[in-house]
C-alpha positions as CSV (number, residue, x, y, z in Angstrom):
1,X,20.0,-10.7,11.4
2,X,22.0,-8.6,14.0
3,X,23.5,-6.5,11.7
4,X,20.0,-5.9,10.0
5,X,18.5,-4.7,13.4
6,X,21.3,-2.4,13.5
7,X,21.1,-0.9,10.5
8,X,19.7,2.9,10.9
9,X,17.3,2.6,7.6
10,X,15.9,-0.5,8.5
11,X,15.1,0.7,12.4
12,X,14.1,4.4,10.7
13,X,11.6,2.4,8.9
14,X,10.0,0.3,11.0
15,X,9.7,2.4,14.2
16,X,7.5,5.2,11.9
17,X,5.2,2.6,10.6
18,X,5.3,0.8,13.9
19,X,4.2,3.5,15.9
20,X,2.0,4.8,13.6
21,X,-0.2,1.9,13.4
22,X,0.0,1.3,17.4
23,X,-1.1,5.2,17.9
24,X,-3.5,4.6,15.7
25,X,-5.0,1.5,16.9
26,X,-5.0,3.0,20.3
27,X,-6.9,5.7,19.1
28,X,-9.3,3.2,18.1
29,X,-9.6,0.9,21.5
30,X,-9.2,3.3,24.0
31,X,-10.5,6.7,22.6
32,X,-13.6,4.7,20.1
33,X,-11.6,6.5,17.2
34,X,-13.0,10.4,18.0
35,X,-10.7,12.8,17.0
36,X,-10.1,15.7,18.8
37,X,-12.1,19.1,17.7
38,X,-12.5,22.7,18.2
39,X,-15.3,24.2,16.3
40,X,-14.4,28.0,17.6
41,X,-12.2,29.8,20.2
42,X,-13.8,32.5,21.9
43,X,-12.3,35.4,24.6
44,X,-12.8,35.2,28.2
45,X,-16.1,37.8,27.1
46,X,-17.2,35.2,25.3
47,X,-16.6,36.8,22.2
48,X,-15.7,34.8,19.1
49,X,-11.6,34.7,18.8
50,X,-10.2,32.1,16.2
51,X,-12.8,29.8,13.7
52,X,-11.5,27.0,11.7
53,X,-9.7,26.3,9.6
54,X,-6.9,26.7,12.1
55,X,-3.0,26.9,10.8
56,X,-0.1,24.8,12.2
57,X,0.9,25.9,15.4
58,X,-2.0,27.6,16.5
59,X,-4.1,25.7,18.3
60,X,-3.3,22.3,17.0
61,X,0.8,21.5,15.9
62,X,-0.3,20.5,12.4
63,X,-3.5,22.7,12.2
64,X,-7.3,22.0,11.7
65,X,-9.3,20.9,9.0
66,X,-12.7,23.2,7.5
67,X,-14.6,22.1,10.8
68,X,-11.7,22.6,13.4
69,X,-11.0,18.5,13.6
70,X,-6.9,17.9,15.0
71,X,-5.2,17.4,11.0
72,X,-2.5,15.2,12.9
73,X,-5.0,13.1,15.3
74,X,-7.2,12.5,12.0
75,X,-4.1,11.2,10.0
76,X,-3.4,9.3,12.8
77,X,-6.5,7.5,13.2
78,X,-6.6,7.1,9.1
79,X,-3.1,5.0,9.2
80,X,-4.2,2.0,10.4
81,X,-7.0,1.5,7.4
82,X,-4.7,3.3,4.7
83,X,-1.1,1.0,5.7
84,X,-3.9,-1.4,6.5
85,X,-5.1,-1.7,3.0
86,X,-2.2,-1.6,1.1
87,X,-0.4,-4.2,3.2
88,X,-3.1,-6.8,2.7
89,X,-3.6,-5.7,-1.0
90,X,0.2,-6.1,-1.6
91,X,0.3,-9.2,0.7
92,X,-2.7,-10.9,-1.6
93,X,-0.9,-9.6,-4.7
94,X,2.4,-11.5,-3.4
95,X,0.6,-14.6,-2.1
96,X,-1.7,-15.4,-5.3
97,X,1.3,-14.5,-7.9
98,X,3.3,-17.2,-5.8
99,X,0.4,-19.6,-6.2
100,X,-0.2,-18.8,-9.6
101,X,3.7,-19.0,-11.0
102,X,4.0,-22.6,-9.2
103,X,1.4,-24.0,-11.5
104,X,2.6,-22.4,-15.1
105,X,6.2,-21.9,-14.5
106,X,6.7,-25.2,-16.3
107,X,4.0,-25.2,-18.9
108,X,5.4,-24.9,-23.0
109,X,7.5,-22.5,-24.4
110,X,4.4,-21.6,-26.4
111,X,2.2,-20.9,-23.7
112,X,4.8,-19.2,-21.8
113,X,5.0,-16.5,-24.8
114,X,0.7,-16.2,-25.0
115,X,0.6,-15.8,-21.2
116,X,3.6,-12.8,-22.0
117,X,2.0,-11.5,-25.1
118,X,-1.4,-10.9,-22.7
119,X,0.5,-9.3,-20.1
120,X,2.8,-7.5,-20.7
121,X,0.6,-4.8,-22.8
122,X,-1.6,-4.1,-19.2
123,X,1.9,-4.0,-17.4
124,X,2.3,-0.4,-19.8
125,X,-1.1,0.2,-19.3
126,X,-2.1,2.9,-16.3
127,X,-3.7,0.7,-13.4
128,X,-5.2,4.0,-11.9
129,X,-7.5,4.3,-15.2
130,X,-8.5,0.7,-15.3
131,X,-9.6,0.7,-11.5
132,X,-11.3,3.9,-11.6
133,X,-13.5,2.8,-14.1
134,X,-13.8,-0.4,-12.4
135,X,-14.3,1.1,-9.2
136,X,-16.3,4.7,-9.6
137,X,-19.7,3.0,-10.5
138,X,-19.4,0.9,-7.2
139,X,-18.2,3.5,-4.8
140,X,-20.3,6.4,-5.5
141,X,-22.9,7.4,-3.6
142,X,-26.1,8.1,-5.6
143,X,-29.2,9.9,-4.8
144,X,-30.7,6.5,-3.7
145,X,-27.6,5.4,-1.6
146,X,-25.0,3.3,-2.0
147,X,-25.9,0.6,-4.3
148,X,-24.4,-2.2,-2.0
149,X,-23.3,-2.4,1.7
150,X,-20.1,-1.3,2.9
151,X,-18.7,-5.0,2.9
152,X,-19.4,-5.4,-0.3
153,X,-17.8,-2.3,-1.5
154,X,-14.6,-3.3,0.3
155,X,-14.2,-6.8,-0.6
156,X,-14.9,-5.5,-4.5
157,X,-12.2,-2.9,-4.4
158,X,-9.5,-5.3,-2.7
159,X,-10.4,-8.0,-5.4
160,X,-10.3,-5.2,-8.3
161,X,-6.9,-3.7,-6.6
162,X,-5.4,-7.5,-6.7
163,X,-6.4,-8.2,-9.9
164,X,-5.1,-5.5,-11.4
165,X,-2.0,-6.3,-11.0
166,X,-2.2,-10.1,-11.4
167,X,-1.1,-10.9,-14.7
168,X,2.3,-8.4,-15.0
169,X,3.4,-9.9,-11.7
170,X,2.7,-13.2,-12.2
171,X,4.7,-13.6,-15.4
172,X,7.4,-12.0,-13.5
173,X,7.5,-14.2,-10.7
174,X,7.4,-17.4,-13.7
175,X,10.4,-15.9,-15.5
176,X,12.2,-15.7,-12.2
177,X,11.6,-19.5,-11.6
178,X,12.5,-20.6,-15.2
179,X,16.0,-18.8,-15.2
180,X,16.8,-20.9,-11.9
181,X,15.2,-23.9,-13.3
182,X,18.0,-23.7,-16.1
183,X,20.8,-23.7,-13.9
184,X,23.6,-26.3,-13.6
185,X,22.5,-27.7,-9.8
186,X,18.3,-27.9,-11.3
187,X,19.8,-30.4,-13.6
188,X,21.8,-32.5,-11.3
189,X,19.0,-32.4,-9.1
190,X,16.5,-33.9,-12.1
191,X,19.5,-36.4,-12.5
192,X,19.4,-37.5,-9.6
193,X,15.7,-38.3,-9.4
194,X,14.2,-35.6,-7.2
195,X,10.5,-34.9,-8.1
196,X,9.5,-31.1,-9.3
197,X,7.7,-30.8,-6.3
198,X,11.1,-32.0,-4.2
199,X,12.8,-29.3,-6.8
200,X,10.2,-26.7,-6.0
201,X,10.8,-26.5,-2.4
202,X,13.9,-27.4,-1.8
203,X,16.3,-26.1,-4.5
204,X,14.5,-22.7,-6.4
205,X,12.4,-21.1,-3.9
206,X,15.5,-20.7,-1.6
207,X,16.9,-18.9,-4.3
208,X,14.1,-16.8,-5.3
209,X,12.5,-16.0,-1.2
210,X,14.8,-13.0,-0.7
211,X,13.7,-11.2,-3.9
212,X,10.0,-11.5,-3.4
213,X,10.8,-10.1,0.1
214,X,11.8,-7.0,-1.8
215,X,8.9,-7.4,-4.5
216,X,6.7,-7.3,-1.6
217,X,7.9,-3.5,-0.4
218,X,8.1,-2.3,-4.4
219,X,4.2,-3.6,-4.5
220,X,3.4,-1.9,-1.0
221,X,4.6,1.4,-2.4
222,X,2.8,0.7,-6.5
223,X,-0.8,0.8,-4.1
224,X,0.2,3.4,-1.8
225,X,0.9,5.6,-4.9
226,X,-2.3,3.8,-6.8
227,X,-4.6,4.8,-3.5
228,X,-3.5,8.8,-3.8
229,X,-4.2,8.6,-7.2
230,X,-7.1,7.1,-6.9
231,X,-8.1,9.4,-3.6
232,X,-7.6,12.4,-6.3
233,X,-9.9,11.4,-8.6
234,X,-11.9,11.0,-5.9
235,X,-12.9,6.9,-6.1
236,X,-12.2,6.5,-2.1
237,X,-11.6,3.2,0.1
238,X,-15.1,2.3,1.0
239,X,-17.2,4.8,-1.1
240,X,-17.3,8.2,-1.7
241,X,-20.5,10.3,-0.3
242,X,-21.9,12.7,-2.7
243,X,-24.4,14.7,-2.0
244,X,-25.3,18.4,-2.0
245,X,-22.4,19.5,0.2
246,X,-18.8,18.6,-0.4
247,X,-17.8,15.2,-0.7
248,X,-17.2,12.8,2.1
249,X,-15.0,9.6,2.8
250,X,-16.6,7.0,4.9
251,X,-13.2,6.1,6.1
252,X,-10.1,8.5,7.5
253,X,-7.8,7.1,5.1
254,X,-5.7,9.4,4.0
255,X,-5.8,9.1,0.2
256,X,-9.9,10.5,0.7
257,X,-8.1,13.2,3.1
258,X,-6.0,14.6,0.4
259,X,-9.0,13.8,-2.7
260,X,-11.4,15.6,-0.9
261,X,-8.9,18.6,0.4
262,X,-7.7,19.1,-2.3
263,X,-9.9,22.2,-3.2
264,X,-7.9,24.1,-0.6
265,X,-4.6,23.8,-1.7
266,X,-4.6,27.8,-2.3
267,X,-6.3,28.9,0.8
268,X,-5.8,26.5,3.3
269,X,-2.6,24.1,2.2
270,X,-1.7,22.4,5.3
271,X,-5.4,20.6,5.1
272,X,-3.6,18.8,1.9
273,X,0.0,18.4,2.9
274,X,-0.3,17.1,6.2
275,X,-1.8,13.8,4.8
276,X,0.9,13.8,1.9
277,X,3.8,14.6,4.3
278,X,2.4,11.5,6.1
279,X,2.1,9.3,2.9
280,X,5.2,10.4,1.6
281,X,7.0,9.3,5.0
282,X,5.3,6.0,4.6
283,X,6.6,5.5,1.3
284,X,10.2,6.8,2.5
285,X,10.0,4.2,5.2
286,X,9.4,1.2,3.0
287,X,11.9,2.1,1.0
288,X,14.7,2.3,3.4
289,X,13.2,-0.9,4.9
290,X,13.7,-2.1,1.5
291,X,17.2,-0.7,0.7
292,X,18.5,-1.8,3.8
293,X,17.1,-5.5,3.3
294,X,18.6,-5.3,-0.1
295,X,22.1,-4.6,1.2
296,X,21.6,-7.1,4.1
297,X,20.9,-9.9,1.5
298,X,24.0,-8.7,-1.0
299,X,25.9,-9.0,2.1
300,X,24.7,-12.4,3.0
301,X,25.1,-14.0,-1.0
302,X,28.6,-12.6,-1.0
303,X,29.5,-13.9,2.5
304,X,27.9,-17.6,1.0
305,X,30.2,-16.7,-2.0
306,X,33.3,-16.5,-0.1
307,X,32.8,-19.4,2.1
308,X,32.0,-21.6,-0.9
309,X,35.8,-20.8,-2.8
């Protein structure tokens, strides 16, 4: 574990997305989540000097949004719901795959192909189409309102967001479990009289834990990537206000930042790439947590490997 906590990817990694989320949650507790904003700058006269939108390095470091609100103070106070929801979505996805996989890894050879055959086709399949279809009619804000409360809305998208992804990973996660159940030290352990539960726990997830650690950081980055897509089109984390002005998020995350921006990529760019400069370092982050827990494994197995001949 030493040489882990000295590895520069891994402490790249998790000092961004751990000071991210403390600034942000700070931002929350101490300053009640306002972010900072300067509707105009005017003279000493009083005359009218700068309006928003304001560029980087003028009056704020990252520049202003359409209504002179800090671009890098709102991403900030957006990370804790955006890392927020694609940790617990990619956590849940994780968690009930595991569950799932422990029950039908050891059903027929027959069912084992059905549970394949239905899969795999929705593993090809585009998850951003079937969730915004899932999704838009339930988001949306209509002349009347939303149609249900914002709990509601939530715990609906996290369920359609899990689900989503369900099938593909389960099967993958029961093919993982049936090649070790095949090996040579499964079968003296059946010999031997140890129950599948005893088998289970004891002998194949030891062997598997390492690589759903790393599933876990490839399904954090498939939502991040599914949110921005989704923030595009426009189907935002907690609903999407539509009215007769622009659109609206109800949330800061920053897939709604960039869906809703996106209009001024020509004028006013920085309003757009701020939040993807921020989601692509996210994203780089996870991965060199990921690479670096990869090599810290392979490192590990072949140190086992050595120390076994």
């Amino acid at each position: 574990m030493s040489k882990l906590l000295k590895t520069k990817k891994f402490i790249f990694g998790v000092s961004f997305l751990t000071i991210l989320l403390v600034l942000s949650i700070l931002n929350t507790v101490v300053n009640d989540g306002k972010i900072r904003q300067v509707p105009f700058v005017y003279n000493e006269d009083g005359s009218l000097d700068k309006a928003p939108p304001y560029p980087p390095f003028d009056v704020f470091v990252l520049g202003s949004d359409m209504y002179g609100y800090d671009m890098l103070h709102t991403v900030i106070e957006g990370a804790k719901y955006s890392i927020g929801i694609v940790l617990i979505v990619a956590f849940l996805r994780m968690v009930l795959s595991v569950v799932l996989s422990y029950f039908l890894f050891r059903v027929p050879e027959r069912i084992f192909k059905l549970l394949k055959a239905i899969a795999e086709p929705l593993s090809f399949f585009p998850q951003t189409l079937i969730a915004y279809f899932l999704l838009a009619t339930v988001v949306m804000y209509t002349i009347n309102g939303f149609n249900h409360p914002l709990w509601v809305r939530v715990v609906y998208e996290f369920i359609i967001l899990v689900l989503i992804a369900l099938p593909a990973l389960t099967v993958q996660l029961i093919e993982q479990k049936r090649r070790i159940w095949k090996e040579e030290f499964i079968e003296s352990a059946i010999t031997l009289g140890g129950s599948k539960r005893h088998i289970y726990f004891k002998h194949i997830l030891p062997q598997l834990y390492e690589e759903w650690i790393l599933m876990f950081g490839q399904q954090f980055l498939q939502v991040l990537t599914l949110l921005v897509h989704l923030g595009v089109m426009l189907v935002l984390f907690g609903g999407t206000i539509l009215g007769e002005g622009p659109p609206s998020s109800v949330t800061h995350e920053w897939s709604g930042l960039i869906g809703l921006n996106k209009r001024f990529m020509l004028a006013y760019e920085w309003i757009v790439y701020v939040p993807i400069l921020f989601f692509a370092m996210t994203a780089l982050s996870v991965a060199m947590i990921n690479k670096a827990l990869s090599d810290f494994f392979s490192h590990k197995d072949m140190v086992r490997k050595n120390k076994g001949t």
